[in-house]
C-alpha positions as CSV (number, residue, x, y, z in Angstrom):
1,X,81.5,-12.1,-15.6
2,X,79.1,-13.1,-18.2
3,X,77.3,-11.2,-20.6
4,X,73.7,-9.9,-20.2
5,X,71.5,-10.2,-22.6
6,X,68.7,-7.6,-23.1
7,X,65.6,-8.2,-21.7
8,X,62.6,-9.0,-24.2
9,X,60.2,-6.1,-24.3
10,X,57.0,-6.6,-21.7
11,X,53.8,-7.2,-23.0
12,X,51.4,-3.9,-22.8
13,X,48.0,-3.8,-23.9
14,X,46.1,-1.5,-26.2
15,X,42.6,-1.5,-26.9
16,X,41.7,-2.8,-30.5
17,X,39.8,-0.2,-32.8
18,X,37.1,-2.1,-34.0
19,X,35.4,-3.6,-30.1
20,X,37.6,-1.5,-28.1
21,X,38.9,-4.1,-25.7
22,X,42.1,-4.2,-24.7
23,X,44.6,-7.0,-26.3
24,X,47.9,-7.8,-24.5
25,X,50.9,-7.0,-27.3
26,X,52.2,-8.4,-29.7
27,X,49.1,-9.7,-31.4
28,X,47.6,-9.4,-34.8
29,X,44.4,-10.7,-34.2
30,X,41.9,-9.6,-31.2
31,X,40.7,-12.1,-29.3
32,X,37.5,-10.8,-28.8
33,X,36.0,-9.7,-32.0
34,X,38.8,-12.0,-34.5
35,X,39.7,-8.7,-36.5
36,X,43.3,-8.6,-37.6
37,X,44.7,-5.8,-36.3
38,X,47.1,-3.9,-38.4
39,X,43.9,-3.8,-41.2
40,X,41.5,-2.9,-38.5
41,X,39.4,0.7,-38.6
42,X,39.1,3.3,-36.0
43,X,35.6,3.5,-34.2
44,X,33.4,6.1,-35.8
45,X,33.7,9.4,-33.5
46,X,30.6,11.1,-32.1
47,X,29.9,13.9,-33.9
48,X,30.9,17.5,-32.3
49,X,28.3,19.2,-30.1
50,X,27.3,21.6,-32.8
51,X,26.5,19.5,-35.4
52,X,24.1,17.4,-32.6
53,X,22.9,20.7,-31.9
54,X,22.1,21.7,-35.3
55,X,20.2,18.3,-35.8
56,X,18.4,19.3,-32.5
57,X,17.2,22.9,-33.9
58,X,16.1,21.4,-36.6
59,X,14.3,18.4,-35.6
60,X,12.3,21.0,-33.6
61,X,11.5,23.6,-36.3
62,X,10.0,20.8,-38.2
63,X,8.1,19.7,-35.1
64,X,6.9,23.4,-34.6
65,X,5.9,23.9,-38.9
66,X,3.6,20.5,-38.2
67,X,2.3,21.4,-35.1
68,X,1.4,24.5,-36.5
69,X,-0.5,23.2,-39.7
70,X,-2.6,21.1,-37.5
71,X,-3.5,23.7,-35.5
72,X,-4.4,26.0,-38.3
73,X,-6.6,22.7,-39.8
74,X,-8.5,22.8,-36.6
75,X,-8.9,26.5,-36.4
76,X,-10.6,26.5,-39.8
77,X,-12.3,23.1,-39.9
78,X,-10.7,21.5,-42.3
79,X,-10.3,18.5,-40.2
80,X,-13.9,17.5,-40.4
81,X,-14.0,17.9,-43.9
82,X,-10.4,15.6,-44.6
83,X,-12.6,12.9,-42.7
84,X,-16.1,13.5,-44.2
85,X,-13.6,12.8,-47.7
């Protein structure tokens, strides 16, 4: 009976950090975007849902603070006289 050798590993795929496609094992360079990938950098993560939340809040306090100025400028008049300037 003759000796078996072991069988070679399969080839799997994992997806390469920097385009996120996937790249069949074993190689050090994607195919699709050319970056070598032992040296290649994980994809930036969203940011958490609070700190999109916190940007939200205060995107919109700063809409509110200018929406209220311009209102007070047309209360008072001060509009006509920016433009008569």
């Amino acid at each position: 009976m003759a000796a078996r050798s072991s069988p070679s590993p399969a080839p799997f795929s994992i997806r390469c950090p920097a385009c996120g496609k996937k790249v069949v094992t074993p190689a050090s360079v994607c195919p699709h975007c050319r970056v070598i990938l032992s040296q290649a950098t994980e994809p930036k993560e969203k940011p958490p849902i609070i700190k999109r939340l916190a940007n939200l809040i205060i995107i919109l306090a700063c809409l509110a603070i200018v929406i209220y100025f311009v209102n007070r400028l047309r209360q008072t008049g001060d509009v006509q006289n920016l433009n008569n300037k």
